[in-house]
N, C-alpha and C positions, 0 to 999 in steps of 0.2 A: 458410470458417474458423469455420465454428459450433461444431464441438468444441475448436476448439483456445479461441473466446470461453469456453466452458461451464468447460473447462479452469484459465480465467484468473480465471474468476469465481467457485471453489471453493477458488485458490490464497489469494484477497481474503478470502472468508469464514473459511478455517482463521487467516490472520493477525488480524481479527476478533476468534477464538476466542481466540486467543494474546493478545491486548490484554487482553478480558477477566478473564482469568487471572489478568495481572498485575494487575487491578486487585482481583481475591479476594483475592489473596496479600497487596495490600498493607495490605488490612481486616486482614486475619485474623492477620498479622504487625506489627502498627502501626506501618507506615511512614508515616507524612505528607509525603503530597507538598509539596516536589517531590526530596524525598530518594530517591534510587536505591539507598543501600545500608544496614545494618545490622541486617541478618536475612544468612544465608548461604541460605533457600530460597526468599526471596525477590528474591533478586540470583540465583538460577537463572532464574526464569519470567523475569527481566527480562532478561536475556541473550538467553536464547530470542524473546522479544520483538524484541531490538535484534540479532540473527544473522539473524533474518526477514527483516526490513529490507533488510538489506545483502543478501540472496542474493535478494530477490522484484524489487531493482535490477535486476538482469543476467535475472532470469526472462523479466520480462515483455517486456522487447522482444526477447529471443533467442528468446523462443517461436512471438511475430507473426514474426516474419524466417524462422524457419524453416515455418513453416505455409506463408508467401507463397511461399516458394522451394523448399520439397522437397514438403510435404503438411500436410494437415486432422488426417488420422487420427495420423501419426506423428508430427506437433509435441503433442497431446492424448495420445498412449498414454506421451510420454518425461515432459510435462505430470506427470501421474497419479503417474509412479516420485517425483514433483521432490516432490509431496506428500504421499507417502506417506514418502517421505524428512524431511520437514519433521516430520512427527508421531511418527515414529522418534525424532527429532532432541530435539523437546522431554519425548518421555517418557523418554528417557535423560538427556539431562542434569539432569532435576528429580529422575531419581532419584538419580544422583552425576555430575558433571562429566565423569570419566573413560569413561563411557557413552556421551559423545556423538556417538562414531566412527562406528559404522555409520550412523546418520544424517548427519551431516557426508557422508561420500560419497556415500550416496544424492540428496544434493540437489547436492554439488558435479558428480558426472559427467552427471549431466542438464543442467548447466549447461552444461559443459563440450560435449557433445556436440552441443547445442541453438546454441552460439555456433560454433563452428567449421563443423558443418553447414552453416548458414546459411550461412556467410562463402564455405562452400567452393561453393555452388549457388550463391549470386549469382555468383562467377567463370564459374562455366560459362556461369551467363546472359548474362553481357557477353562474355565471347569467343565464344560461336555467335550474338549479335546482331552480331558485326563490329565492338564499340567501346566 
């Protein structure tokens, strides 16, 4: 599972990138923490930020379950779409919210694909082990 680690470990570092961001955004907009809102482009990165979160939840172990149970290389190559989707994600919605689509699906079907694969290879796995 070394790609699918390398994978997981590029997904950490782009959320990272995404942390810092928000923490540019909130200099440069003078938020004081621990205020989350009153700037509207800084309540984008911070969105983005906290959309991470919530999609990098279901990433990371849909992506080990699927690595264990179909492959290395195709849990890393759908990996890859999830992230490249993620950076769609955030430079659309920081440009306007309405943006955010195409990324939104790029990270949601990988999700998707990555969770039900899994689900659907471990079935196979326990009915051809017998139990």
């Amino acid at each position: 599972m070394t790609y699918t680690a390398i994978v997981i470990l590029l997904a950490l570092l782009e959320y990272m990138v995404f942390v810092m961001a928000v923490g540019r955004a909130r200099g440069k907009y003078e938020i004081a923490a621990p205020a989350v809102t009153g700037n509207e482009i800084f309540e984008r990165y911070y969105r983005v930020q906290q959309n991470t979160v919530e999609q990098i939840v279901v990433f990371v172990p849909a992506i080990i379950a699927f690595a264990y149970f179909v492959g290395d290389m195709w849990a890393a190559g759908i990996g890859l779409v999830w992230i490249i989707g993620r950076y769609v994600y955030f430079r659309g919605y920081v440009a306007a919210p309405e943006k955010r689509g195409p990324g939104a699906m790029l990270t949601f079907i990988p999700n998707l694909v990555l969770v039900i694969g899994a689900l659907i290879a471990a079935g196979i796995a326990v009915a051809t082990a017998g139990g």
